[in-house]
Structures are given as C-alpha cells and as structure tokens.
C-alpha positions in Angstrom: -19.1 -43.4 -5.9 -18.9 -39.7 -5.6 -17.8 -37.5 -8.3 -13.9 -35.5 -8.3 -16.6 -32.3 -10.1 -18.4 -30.1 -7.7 -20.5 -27.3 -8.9 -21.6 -24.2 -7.1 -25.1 -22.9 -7.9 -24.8 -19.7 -10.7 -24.1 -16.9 -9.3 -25.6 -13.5 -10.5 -23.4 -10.4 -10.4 -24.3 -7.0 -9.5 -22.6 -4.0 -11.6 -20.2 -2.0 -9.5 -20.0 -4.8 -6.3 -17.3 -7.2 -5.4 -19.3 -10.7 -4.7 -17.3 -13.3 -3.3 -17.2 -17.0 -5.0 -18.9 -18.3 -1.6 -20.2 -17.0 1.4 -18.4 -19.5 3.4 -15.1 -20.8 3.9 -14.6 -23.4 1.1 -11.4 -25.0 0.3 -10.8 -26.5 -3.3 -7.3 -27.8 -5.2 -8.5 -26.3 -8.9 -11.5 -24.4 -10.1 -13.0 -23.2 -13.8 -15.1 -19.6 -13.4 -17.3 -19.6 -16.6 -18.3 -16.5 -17.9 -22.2 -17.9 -19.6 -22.8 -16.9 -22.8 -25.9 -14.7 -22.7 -24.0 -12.3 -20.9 -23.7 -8.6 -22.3 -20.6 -7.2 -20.2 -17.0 -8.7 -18.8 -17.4 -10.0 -15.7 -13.9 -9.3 -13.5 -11.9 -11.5 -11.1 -10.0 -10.5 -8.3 -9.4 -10.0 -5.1 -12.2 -7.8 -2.5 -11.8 -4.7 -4.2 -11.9 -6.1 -8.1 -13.5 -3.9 -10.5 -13.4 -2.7 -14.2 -9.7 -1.1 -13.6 -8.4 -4.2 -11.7 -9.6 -7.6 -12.5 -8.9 -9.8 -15.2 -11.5 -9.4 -17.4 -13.6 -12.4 -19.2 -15.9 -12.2 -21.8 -19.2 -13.8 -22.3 -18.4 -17.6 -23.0 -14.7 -17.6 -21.7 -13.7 -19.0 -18.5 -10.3 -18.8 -16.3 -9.3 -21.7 -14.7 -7.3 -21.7 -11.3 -5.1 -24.3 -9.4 -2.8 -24.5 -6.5 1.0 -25.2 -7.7 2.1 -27.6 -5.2 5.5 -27.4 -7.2 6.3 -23.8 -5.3 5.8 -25.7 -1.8 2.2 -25.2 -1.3 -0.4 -26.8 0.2 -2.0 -27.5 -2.8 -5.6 -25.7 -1.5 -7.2 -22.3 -2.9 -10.1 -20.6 -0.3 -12.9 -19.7 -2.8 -14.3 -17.5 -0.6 -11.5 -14.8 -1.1 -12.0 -15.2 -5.2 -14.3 -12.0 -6.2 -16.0 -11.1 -9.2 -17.7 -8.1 -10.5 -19.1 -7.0 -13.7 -20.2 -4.1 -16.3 -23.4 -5.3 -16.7 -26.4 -6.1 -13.5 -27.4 -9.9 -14.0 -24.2 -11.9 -15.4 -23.9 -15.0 -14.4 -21.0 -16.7 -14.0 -21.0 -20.5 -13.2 -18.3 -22.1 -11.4 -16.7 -26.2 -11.6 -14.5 -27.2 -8.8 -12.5 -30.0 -7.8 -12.7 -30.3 -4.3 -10.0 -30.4 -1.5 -8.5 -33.3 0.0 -6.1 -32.9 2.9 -5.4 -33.0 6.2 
C-alpha cells in the first residue's frame, strides 16, 4: 500500500538566490513548506524572483501550506517547480510534505 505523504529531501537555501522547490517538473494537489527550527533567518516564498522585499516570509519553525482550489474551476494540480524560496541567512533548511497528483 503506498502512502497519500511524499517528502522531498531538505533543501538548503542560499542567502540572496531564488531556488526552486524541484529541479524538475513535479505536479502535486497540496503541499506544507516547513521552515526547520534551527534556522537563524526567514526563509521567503515566491515566485523566480522572491526575495526579502517580495516573498512571504516564514520564520524558523512555521510552515505555509498550499493547495489547488478546485472550487474556482481548476485542475486541482500545483507545479512545484515554479514554487521558490530564498532566505536571510546561507544554510536554512526548509523541508517540504506533499500530497501527490492524481489526474489525467
């Protein structure tokens, strides 16, 4: 039986540069971006030019959580790989739970 979770390994930030939730295409219905909780600065969200000014900020140990509203007509699936992130501080982490797409 396989699991509705699906994790993506941590991914370490870099002050300054927009890093993309994936590398590759990935398609997903809802997904939680943890901010961990030995991190020293916010870590942004956003789209490929997120920073400081722009993003929505979280703070060590807070996480956003983001889902497709199917209610508004839509298809129901979000492309992680145009979700980025950036940070204040080099080496935040941020850890990410999905639940994967399902659709045609």
């Amino acid at each position: 039986m396989s699991s509705i979770l699906s994790t993506l390994s941590p991914i370490s930030l870099t002050a300054g540069v927009a890093t993309p939730l994936s590398s590759t295409l990935l398609f997903v219905s809802s997904i939680i971006i943890y901010a961990d909780n030995l991190n020293t600065g916010n870590v942004y969200i956003g789209g490929p030019t997120v920073d400081a000014t722009s993003g929505v900020p979280l703070r060590a140990n807070q996480s956003q959580n983001l889902s497709y509203d199917l209610v508004w007509g839509g298809n129901g699936k979000i492309d992680v790989s145009k979700i980025y992130l950036d940070t204040d501080t080099t080496g935040n982490v941020v850890r990410v739970i999905h639940v994967p797409w399902i659709g045609g």
